[in-house]
C-alpha positions in Angstrom: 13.6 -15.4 7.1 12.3 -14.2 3.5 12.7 -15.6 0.1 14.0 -12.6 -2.2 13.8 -13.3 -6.6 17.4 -12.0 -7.6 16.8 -13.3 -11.3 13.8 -13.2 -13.7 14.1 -14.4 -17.3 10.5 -13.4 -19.1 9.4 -14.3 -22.8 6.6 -11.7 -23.6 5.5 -9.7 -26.1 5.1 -5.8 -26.7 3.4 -3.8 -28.7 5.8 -2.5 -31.8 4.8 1.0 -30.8 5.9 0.9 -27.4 9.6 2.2 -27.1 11.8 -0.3 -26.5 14.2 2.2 -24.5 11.0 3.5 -22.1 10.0 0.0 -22.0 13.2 -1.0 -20.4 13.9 2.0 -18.2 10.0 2.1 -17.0 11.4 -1.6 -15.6 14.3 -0.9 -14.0 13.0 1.7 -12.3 11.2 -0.8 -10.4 12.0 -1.4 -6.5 14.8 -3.9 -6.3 15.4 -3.6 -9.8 18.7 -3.3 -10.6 19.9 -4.1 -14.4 17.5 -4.8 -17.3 18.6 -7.0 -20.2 16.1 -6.9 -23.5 16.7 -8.9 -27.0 13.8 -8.7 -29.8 13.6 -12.4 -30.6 10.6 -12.6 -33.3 9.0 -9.3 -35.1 5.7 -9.3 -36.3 3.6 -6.8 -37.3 2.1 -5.1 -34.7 4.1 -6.9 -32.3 7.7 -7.9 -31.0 8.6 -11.0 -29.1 11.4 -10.1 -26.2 12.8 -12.1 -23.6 13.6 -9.6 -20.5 16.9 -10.7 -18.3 15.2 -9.0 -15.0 18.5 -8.6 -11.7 18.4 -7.2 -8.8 18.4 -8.2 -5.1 15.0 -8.0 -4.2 12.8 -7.8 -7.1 9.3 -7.0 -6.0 7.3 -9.4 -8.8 4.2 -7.3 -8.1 5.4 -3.5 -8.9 7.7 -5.5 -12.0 4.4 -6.7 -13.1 2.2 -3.6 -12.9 5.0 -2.0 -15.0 4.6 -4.8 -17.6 0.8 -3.8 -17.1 1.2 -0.7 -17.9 3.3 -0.8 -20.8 1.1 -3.4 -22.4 3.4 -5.7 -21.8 1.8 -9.6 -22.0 3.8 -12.0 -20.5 3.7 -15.7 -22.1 5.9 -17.0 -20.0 8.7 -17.0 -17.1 11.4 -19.1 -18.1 14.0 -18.4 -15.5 13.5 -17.4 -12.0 16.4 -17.3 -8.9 15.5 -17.0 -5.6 17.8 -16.6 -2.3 16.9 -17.4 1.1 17.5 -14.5 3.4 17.6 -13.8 7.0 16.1 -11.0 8.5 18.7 -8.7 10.7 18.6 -9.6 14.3 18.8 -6.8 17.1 
């Protein structure tokens, strides 16, 4: 039996240069990513406040947050997560 995230709802901020559209591709591109939800909540001026709705039936938190990583992407917090309990396939 494994515990699998289905649902991740982030507050984090981004730098205003990085593309919005790569940002949001670059995450759902990500393995058991399925659909990627971004609003701008708060502009600043070298930054943008967003709160990511992350989906998808296995989300590996790991490779989501490498992405983040790599998009300088800082997370400030997780304010949603869902999780399912799920059995493994029996032969």
């Amino acid at each position: 039996m494994s515990v699998d995230i289905r649902r991740l709802l982030i507050e984090a901020v981004k730098p205003r240069e990085t593309s919005t559209l790569e940002l949001i591709q670059a995450l759902c591109s990500v393995d058991g990513v399925e659909e990627c939800d971004l609003v701008v909540t708060d502009v600043d001026v070298r930054t943008e406040t967003v709160k990511l709705n992350i989906k998808g039936p296995h989300i590996n938190y790991a490779e989501l947050k490498k992405a983040m990583d790599d998009n300088s992407i800082a997370i400030k917090g997780v304010d949603e997560v869902t999780v399912v309990k799920t059995r493994k396939a029996t032969k």
